[in-house]
N, C-alpha and C positions, 0 to 999 in steps of 0.2 A: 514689775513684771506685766502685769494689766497696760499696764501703759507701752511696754513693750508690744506686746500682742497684738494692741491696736494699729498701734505703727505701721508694724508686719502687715495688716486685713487692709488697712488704705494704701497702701503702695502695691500691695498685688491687686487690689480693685483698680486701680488706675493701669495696669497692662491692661491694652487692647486684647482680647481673643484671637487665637490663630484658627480659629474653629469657623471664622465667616470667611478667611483668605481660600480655606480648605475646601469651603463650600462650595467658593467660585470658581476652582479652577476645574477643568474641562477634566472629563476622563481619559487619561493616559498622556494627561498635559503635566508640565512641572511649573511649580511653585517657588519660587524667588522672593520670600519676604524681605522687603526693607530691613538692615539692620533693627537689632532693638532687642526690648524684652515683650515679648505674648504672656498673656495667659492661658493653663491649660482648663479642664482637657480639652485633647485631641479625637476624634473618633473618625480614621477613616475607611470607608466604607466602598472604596472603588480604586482601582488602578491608578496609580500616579506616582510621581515627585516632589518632595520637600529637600531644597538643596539651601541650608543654610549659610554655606560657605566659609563657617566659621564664626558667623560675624549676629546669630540669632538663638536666643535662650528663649526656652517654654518653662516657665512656673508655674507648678501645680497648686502652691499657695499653701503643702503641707496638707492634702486632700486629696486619695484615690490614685488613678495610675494616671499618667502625664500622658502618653500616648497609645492607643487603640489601635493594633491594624487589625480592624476582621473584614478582611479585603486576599483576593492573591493579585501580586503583581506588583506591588507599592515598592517602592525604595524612602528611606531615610537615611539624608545624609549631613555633614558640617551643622550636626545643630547641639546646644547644649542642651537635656533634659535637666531639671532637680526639682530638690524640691517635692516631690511625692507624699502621697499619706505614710503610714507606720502599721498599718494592721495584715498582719503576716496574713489570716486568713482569707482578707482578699485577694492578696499578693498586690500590696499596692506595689506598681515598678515602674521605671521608667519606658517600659514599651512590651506594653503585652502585644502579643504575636498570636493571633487566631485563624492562620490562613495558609498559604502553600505560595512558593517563590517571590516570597518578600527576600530585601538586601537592608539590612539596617546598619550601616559603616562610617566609619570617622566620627562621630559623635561621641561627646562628653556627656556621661550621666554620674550624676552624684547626689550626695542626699536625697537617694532614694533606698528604698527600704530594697526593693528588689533590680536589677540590672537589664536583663530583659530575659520575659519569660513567653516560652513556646510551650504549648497544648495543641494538642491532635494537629499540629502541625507540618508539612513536610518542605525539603527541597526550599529550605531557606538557608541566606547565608547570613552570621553575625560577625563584620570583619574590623578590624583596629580599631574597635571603641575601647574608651580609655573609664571602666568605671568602678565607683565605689559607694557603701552603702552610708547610713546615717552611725554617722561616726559618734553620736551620745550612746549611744548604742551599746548593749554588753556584746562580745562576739556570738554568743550563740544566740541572740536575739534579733540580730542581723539580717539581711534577707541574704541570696545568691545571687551572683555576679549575673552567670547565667543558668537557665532552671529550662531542661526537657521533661516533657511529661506526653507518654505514647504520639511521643515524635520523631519522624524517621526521616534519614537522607537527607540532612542539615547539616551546613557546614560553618565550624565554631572557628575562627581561625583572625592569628596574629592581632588579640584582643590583649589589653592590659589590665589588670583587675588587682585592687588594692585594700586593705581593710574591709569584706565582705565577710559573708560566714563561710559560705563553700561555691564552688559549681558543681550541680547535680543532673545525672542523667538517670530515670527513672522509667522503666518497662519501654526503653527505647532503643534502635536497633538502628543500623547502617547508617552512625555519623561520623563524622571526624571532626576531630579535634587538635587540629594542629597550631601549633607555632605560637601559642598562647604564654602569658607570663603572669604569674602570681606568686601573692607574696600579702605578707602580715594576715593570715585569714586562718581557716579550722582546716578542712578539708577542701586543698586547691582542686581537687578533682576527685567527684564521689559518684561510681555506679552502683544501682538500682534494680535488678532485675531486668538487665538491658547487656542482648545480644549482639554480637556480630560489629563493632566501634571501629575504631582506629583513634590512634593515643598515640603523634608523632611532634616529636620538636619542640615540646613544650617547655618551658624555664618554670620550677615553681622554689622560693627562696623562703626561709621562714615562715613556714606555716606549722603546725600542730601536726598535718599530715599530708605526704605529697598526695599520694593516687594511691585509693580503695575501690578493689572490686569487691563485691558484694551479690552474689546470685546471677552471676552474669559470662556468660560461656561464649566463647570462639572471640574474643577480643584481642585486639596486637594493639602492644603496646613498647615501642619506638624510639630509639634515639630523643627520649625523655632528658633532663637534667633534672636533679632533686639534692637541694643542698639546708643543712639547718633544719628542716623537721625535728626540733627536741623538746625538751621537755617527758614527764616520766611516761606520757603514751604517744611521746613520736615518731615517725616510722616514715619511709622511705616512698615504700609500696606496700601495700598490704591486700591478701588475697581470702576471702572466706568462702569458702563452699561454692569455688568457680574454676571451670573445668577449659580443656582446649585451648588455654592459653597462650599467645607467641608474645617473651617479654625478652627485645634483645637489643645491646645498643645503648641501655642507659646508663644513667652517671649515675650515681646514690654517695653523697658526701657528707660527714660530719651529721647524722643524723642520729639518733639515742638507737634505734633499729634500720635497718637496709629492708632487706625483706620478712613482711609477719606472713604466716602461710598458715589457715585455720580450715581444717579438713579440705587441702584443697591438691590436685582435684578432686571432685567430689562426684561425678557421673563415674557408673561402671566402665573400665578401660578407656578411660582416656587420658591425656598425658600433660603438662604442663611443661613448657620447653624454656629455659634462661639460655642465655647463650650469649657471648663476648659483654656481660654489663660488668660496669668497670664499681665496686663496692668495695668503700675504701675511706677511712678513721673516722668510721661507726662506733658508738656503743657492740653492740651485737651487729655480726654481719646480718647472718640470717635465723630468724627464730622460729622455730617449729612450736605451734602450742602445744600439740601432742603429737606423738609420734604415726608416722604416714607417709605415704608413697604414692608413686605415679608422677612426680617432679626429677626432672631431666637437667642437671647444670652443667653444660659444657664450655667450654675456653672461655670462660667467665674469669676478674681479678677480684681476688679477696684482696688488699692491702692495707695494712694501718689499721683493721680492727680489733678493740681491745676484745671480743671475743666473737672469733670468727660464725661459729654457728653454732646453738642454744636449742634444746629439745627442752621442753617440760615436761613433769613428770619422770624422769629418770629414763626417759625414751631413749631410741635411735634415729637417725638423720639416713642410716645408712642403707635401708629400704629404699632411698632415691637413688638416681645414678650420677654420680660423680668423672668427670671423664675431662682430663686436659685441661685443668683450673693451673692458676696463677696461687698460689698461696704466700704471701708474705715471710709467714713463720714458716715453712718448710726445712727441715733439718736436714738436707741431703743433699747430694754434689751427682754432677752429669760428666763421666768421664770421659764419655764415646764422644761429645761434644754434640749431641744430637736434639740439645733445647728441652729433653725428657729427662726429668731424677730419677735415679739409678734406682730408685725405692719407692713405694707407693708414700705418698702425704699419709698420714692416720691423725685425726682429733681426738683423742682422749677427754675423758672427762675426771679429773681427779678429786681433790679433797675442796674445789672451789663451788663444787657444783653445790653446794648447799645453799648458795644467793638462791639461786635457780627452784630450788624446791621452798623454801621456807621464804614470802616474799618479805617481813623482816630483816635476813639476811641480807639481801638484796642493799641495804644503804653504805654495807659493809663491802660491795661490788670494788675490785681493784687496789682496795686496800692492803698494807702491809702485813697485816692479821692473814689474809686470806690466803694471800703471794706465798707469805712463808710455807702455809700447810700446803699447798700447791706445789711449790718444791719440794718440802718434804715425800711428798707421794709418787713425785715424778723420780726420786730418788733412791727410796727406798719404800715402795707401795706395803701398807698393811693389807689392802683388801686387794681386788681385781677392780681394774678401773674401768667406766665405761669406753667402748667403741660407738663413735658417733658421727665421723667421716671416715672413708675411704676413697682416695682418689690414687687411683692406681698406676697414671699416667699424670705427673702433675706438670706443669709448665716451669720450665726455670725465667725463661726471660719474660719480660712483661710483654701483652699483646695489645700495645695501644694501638698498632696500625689494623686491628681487625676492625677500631672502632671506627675506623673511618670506611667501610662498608656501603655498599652503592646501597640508595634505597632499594625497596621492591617495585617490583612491576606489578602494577595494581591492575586490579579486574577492568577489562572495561563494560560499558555498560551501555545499550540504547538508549539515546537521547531525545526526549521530546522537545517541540516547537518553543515548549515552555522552558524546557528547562536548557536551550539553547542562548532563550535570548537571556537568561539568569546568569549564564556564563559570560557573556557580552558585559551584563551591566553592572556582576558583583566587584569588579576592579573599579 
């Protein structure tokens, strides 16, 4: 191992420094390193260009963060980072971001503890880098792919991200996040105390959990995909104590939960709006930890859940509004032929609901033990069972073409000199 080590410390001492190439070039000039391998770090400190082309690695030698921009104006492009230190508390990453209208795209970063991290940051963009952390690694000891912290009007978009722990956006406000894909990680996408996002297009495949909002109001969240989230606290989307939601559009697949909803919304009179997402052979469609209101679900599809929607505690679901869903199990027939059941949907909750209250029970979820009393009750009820949906207009035919719905028409917004030529350069 020692002898290993050694190895390792003479071969990254023999990379050259990219940090005197850095030094030379002019401000607001680019940089063209000769193929090869650098050593890091990187520290730059003024406007410019790094265009690796593909064909140039910076090693950090397993020490601190590989690149520095505390600059605005910089671009990093075609270059491979790795390589980085391990100490979560500095965030050692492959490219801490400390400035305004940086582009850091097409670049490969790996074996690094963190992917690239933004502080007091605005008005940057992170686009189709391809990155993953230090794979010895347990997952929750991992860094994040990408990590905001009171950073605004950044744009996170058509990145790929693999084995990391999460992507976090934390007391930050007006980013987007689009067109991203993750996969094998904890949390593909975790908000923080952070208002006002956009959450479109994103692909997130086996992870622990797709998108957590977390204390974070007025967020739209977008023609999403979310597939495989399992495991015993996997879940789709999950919402806690976040209000003014627009969540429509998405897919939720084969997940242990579709949507968790934990006191949400949670501001006085405000609403939480689902609307055409398509949730469908879930565990649980949707699960209420406890019973509450102010969530709006409309021409949304339930299908293939083995249990469509789950209140704790022995609650109701039916405080929210139900209105023009798609229900799989729906027991009723549309004679007028007008795509509406002649009868409201109702969810019952019978002799199963005991997983639900006693979490014990819960292993015994779907089993023939349970089915049978579940029949039993639908059959010939001992008690009064609970009411826990009500859709009073339910959908017979499925509404896949709503999912194909124009995007919206986004705000627009004065542009500055700066953030003109950002648009120019983030492609």
């Amino acid at each position: 191992m020692l002898c290993s080590v050694a190895f390792q410390s003479a071969a990254f001492a023999a990379y050259p420094p990219l940090q005197k190439l850095v030094d030379a070039t002019a401000e607001n000039g680019t940089l063209v390193p000769p193929p090869g391998i650098y050593s890091g770090p990187v520290v730059i400190n003024k406007p410019m260009t790094i265009d690796g082309r593909g064909k140039v690695t910076i090693d950090n030698g397993g020490k601190g963060t590989v690149v520095l921009l505390h600059t605005d104006g910089a671009t990093l492009k075609g270059l491979h980072l790795t390589h980085s230190g391990d100490y979560a508390n500095d965030i050692d990453a492959g490219v801490q971001v400390r400035g305004n209208f940086n582009v850091i795209k097409d670049n490969v970063i790996d074996d690094c503890l963190f992917g690239v991290d933004l502080q007091q940051s605005r008005n940057n963009v992170v686009r189709r880098n391809r990155i993953s952390s230090k794979l010895e690694l347990g997952l929750g000891q991992r860094g994040d792919s990408v990590r905001l912290w009171y950073s605004f009007n950044n744009k996170i978009t058509d990145n790929i991200t693999d084995h990391v722990r999460d992507m976090v956006v934390w007391y930050s406000a007006d980013n987007e996040i689009l067109r991203n894909k993750g996969s094998n990680s904890r949390y593909s996408l975790h908000f923080m105390y952070s208002r006002y996002n956009l959450v479109e297009d994103n692909v997130y495949n086996n992870n622990a959990v797709g998108i957590f909002l977390m204390y974070s109001d007025g967020v739209v969240v977008r023609n999403n995909r979310i597939t495989h989230a399992a495991g015993p606290t996997g879940l789709g989307i999950g919402f806690k104590e976040t209000s003014d939601l627009t969540v429509e559009n998405n897919r939720i697949l084969y997940c242990s939960t579709g949507f968790y909803i934990d006191v949400s919304p949670f501001q006085p009179d405000t609403t939480n709006t689902f609307t055409n997402n398509l949730v469908a052979y879930n565990g649980i469609g949707v699960r209420f930890l406890n019973e509450w209101h102010g969530n709006v679900f409309r021409k949304n599809q339930f299908a293939g859940n083995l249990t469509q929607v789950v209140v704790s505690g022995r609650g109701t679901a039916n405080k929210n509004t139900w209105e023009d869903n798609f229900w799989s199990d729906y027991e009723g027939f549309d004679q007028n032929g007008d795509g509406i059941g002649d009868r409201p949907y109702e969810l019952y909750a019978y002799a199963d609901r005991l997983w639900r209250d006693e979490p014990y029970a819960q292993f015994f979820k779907g089993s023939p033990m349970l089915e049978t009393l579940d029949f039993l009750e639908r059959l010939a009820p001992f008690s009064q069972p609970q009411l826990l949906v009500r859709d009073r207009m339910p959908v017979m035919a499925r509404l896949d073409q709503i999912m194909q719905t124009a995007a919206p028409v986004r705000q627009k917004r004065e542009k500055s000199a700066l953030q003109k030529l950002l648009d120019a350069r983030e492609n």
